[in-house]
C-alpha positions in Angstrom: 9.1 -73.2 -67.5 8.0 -69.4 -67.1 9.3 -69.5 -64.2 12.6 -70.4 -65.0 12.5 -68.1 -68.2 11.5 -65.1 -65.5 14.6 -65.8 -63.1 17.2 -66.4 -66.0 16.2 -63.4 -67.8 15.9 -60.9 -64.8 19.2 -62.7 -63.0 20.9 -62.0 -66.0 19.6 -58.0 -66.8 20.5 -57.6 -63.2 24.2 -59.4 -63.4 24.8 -57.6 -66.5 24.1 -54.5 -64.7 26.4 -55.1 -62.0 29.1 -56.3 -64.1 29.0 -52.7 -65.8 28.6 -50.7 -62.7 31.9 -53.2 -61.1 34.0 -52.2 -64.5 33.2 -48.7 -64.2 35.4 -48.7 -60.8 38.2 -49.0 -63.5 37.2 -46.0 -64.4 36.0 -44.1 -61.2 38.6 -45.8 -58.5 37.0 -43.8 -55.8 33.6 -45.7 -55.8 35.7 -49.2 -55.3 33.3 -49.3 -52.4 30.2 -48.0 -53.1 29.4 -49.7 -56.4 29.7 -52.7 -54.6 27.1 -51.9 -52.2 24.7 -50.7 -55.0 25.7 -54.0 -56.7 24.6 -55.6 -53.4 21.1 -53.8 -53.3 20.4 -55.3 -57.0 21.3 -59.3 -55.0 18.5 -57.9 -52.3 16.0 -57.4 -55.2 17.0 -60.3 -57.3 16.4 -62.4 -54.0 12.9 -60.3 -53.5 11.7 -61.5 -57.0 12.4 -64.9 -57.0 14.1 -66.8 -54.3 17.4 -66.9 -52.2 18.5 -69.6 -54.6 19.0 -67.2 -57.3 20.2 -64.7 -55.6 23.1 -66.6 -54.5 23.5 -67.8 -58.3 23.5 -64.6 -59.5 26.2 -63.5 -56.3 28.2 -66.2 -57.7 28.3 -65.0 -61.3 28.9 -61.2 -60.5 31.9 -62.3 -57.9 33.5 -64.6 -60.8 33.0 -62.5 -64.1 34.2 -59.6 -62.5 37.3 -60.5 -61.3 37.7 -61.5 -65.2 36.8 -58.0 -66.5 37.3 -55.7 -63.8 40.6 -53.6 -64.2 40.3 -52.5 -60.3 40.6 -55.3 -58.4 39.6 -54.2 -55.1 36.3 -54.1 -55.9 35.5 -57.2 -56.8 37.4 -58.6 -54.1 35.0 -56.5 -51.7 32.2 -58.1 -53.4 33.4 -61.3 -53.2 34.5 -61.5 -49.2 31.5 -59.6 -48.2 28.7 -57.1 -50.3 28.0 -60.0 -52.3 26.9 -62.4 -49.9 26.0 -60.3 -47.1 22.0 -59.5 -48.3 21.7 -63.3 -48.5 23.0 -64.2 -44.8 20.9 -61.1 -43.8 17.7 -62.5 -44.5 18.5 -65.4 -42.3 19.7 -62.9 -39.5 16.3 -61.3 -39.9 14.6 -64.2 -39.3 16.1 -64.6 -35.9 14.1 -64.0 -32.9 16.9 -62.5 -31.2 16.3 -59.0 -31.6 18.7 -57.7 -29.3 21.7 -59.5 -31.1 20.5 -59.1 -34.8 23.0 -56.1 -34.3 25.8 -58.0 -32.4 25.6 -60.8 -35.0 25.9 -58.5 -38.1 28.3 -56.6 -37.1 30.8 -59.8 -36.2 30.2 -61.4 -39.5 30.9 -58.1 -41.3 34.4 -58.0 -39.0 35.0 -62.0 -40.0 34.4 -61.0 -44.0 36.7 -57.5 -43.8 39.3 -59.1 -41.7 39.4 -62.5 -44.3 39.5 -59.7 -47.0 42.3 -57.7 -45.7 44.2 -61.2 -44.8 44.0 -62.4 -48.6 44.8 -58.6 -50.3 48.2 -58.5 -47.5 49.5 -61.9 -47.2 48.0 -64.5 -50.4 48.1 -61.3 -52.9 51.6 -59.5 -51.5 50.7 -56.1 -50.7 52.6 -55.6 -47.7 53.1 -52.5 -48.1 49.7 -51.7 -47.1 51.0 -52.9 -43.5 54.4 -50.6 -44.0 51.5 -47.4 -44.6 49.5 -48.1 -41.5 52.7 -48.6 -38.8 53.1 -44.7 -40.8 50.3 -43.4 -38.8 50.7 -45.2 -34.9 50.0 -48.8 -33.0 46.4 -47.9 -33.1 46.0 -47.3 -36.4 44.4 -50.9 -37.6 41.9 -50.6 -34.7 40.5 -46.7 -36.4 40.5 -48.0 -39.6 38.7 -51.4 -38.3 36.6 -48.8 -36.0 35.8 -46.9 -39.3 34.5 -49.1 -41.2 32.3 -50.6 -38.7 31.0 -46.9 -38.6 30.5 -47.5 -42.8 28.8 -50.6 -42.0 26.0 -49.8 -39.6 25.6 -47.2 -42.6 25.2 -49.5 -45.3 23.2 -51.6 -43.4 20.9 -48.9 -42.9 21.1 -47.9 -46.6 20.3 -51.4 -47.8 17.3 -51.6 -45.7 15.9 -47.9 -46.9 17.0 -49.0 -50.5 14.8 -52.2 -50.3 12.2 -50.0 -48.9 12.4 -47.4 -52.0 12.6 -50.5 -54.0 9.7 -52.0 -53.2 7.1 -48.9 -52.5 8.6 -46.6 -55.5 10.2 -48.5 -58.4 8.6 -52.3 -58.1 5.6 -50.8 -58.6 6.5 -49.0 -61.8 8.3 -51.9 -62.9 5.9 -54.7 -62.7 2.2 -52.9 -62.5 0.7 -56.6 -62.9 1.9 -57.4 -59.3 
């Protein structure tokens, strides 16, 4: 039962947390991407301190409360097709014992999620417009922004790895001395 009193009470100091730092994208527009990705470093610890279980509950309940209070959409929509999930399906990539491809494999999931997000924002949500701005700049303009954010991605990868890292040696100490 202390247990359970642990995860629901961290899982929801954490949410609550991300929920605030996803609203103030409404505020700051230009951090629609990285407050995500810090949101997606608080999944990583959640998942660290208790299991992948409620990290994924706790992915689930950021990506569905803020679409309900976040006046910038975008950013939970980014959350939701990929910085949400993508710490939990990266502990199962890091278990593989294909080290070569652990790259590969990343990097096309992360092309699946943004494609399946650009797909929804364009045709289900009817921004095409966002295709008339990109035929502005050339043929090959999808394939540099696509190439871009790949470049973002490795990045963020990176980031997310060095957070967990700071995370664990700097603050989890501090936090919970006991353990």
């Amino acid at each position: 039962m202390q247990k359970l009193n642990y995860c629901i009470a961290l899982g929801g100091v954490l949410s609550s947390l991300s929920i605030f730092a996803m609203f103030l994208t409404g505020v700051f527009p230009v951090f629609y991407l990285v407050i995500p990705m810090i949101c997606s470093l608080l999944v990583t610890i959640m998942m660290k301190e208790t299991s992948l279980y409620w990290g994924f509950i706790m992915y689930l309940a950021i990506s569905i409360l803020s679409l309900f209070v976040t006046p910038n959409k975008d950013a939970p929509l980014i959350y939701l097709f990929f910085f949400g999930h993508y710490p939990l399906i990266r502990h199962f990539i890091s278990k593989l014992h294909l080290k070569p491809l652990i790259g590969l494999i990343k990097l096309i999931i992360f092309n699946a999620c943004i494609l399946l997000y650009f797909a929804f924002t364009v045709y289900l949500l009817g921004m095409e417009e966002l295709l008339e701005e990109m035929e502005e700049f050339g043929k090959y303009a999808a394939y540099i922004l696509l190439g871009s954010a790949n470049i973002m991605f490795i990045s963020y990868d990176i980031c997310l790895s060095s957070g967990l890292i700071i995370y664990e040696k700097k603050l989890r100490p501090k936090i919970f001395p006991s353990k």
